[in-house]
N, C-alpha and C positions, 0 to 999 in steps of 0.2 A: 817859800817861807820868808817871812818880814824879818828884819831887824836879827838877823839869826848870825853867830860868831863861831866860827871856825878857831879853834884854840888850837892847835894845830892835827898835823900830817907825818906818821911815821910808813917806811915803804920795807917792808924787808921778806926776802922770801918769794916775792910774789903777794905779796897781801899789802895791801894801804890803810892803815888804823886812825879813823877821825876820831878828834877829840872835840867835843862839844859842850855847850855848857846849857842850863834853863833857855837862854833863848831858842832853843831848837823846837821848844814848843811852842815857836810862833808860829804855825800855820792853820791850813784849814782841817778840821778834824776828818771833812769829806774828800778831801785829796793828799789822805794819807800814805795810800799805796802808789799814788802816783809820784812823791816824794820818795819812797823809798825805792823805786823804779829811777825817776835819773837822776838820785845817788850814787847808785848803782853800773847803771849805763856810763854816766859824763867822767866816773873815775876809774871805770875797766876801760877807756877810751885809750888808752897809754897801754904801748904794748907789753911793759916791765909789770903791770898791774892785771893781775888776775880776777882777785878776789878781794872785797873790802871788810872791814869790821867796824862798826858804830860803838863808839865810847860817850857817855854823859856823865860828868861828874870821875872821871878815869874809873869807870865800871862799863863792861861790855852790856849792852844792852839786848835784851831777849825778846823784848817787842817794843812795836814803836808807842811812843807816852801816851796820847791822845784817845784811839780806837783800838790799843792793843793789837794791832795786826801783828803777828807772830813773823818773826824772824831768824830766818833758815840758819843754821851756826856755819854752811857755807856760803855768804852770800855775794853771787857774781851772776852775772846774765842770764844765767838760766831762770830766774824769778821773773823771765820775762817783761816785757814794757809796750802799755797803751793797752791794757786789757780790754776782751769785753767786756767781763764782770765786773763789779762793784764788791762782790763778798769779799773776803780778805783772810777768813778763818782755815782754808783749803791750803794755805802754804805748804805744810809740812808733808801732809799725804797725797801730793798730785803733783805732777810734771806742767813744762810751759811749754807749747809748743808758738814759737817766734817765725811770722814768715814777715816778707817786702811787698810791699807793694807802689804803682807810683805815685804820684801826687802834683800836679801842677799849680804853684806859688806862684802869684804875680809875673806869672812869663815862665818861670824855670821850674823844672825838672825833679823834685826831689824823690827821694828812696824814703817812705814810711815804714818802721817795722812796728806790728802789734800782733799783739798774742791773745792767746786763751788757755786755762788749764782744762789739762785732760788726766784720764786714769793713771797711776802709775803701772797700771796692769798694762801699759804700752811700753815693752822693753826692749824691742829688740833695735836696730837702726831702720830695717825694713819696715817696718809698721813706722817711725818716725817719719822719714824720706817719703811716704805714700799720704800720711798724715799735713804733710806740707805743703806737697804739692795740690792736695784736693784744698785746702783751706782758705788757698789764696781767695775761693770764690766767696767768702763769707764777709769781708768788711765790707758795708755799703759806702758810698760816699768816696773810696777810692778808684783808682782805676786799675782794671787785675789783668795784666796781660797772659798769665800764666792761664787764666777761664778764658780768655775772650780767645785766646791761640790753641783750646784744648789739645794743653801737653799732656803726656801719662809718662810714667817711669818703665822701664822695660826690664833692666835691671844693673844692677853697680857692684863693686869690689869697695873694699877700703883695707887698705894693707899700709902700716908704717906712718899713719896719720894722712895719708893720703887716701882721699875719696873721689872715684870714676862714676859717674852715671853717665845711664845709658837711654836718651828718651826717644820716645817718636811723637809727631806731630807737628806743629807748626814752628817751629822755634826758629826756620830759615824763613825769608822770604821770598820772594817771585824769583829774585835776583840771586838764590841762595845765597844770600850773605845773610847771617845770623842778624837777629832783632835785638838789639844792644838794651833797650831797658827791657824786654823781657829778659835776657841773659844773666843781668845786673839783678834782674828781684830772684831769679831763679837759684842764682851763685850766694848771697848776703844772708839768704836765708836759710841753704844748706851748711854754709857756715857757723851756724849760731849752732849747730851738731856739736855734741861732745867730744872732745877729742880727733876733730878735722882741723888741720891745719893746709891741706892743701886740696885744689877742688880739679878734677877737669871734668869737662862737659861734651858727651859725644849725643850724635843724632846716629840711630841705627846705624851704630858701631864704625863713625867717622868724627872722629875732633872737634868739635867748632867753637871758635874761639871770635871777639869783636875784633884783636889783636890777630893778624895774621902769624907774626913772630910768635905769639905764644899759647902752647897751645895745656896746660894749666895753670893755676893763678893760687900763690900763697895767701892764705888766710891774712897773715899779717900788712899784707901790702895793696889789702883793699881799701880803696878811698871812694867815697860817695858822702855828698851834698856839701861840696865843698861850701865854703863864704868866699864872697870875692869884695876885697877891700879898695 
């Protein structure tokens, strides 16, 4: 968005409340929901920050100005970011499912996340977790190590915010030492799970971690694509 002012930033709770004023409808009306995607994203980026709230005019707003794309009354990463779709109107009655994939930038490495909405008739974690792992094959354009290494899920636990899978297939190599950016889209995108805050990752009921030392990895102390200054 152009010329657009931040009148401020209140944090409390867990929620981050922007206040904004008419210039917020500077943007394009076709990359509406990509704006309210990393609003979303670049301010849940803070681990003190869960969820955000959009104010214009110190009124919470209920959809965005331009194309009315409707606006979830919780709104945090689950709204998902980089969809396929273009519609906008599906917010309320459907779910996002968010996977990784990589992506090579001028020499380097990065971790893409994009989504798609699905039923919300998908409730359980099993149906998510299976949902994820098959998805990865659907972005063109990127590269899916999780299809090109045909992973499958065998099966997991999650007890206490911590989440166990369990897979088979390729996710060691020749050398059995685990495939670090498959590892990496596998683990970023299990995490975007409700209520996981901790992940580990076994291959037919053995550990494997990029990290010898460690052998699961908290949610909050994931870093990927970093900047180097």
């Amino acid at each position: 968005t152009k010329e657009c002012t931040l009148k401020k930033v209140l944090i409390k709770d867990g929620v981050a409340t922007l206040y904004f004023d008419d210039s917020f409808k500077n943007y394009d009306k076709k990359q509406e929901l990509r704006l309210l995607e990393a609003l979303t994203w670049g301010t849940t980026q803070f681990s003190d920050i869960e969820e955000i709230q959009l104010m214009m005019h110190n009124q919470p707003l209920e959809e965005m100005p331009l194309d009315h794309t409707p606006i979830p009354e919780m709104l945090n990463r689950s709204i998902g970011i980089n969809h396929f779709e273009t519609a906008t109107a599906s917010l309320h009655d459907s779910k996002t499912i968010t996977v990784f994939a990589t992506r090579k930038i001028d020499g380097e490495v990065y971790m893409i996340p994009q989504s798609r909405r699905v039923t919300n008739r998908m409730d359980t974690m099993e149906e998510e977790i299976e949902e994820i792992v098959s998805d990865i094959q659907v972005s063109s354009g990127f590269t899916q190590p999780l299809y090109e290494d045909d992973i499958t899920s065998k099966s997991f636990q999650f007890q206490n915010g911590e989440l166990i899978l369990d897979v088979e297939g390729n996710l060691l190599g020749s050398d059995q030492e685990v495939k670090k950016d498959t590892y990496d889209c596998l683990v970023l995108s299990l995490s975007v799970l409700d209520g996981v805050e901790k992940l580990q990752i076994k291959v037919d009921g053995v550990t494997v971690s990029p990290l010898k030392e460690k052998t699961s990895v908290a949610v909050n102390d994931l870093l990927y694509n970093e900047v180097r200054f």
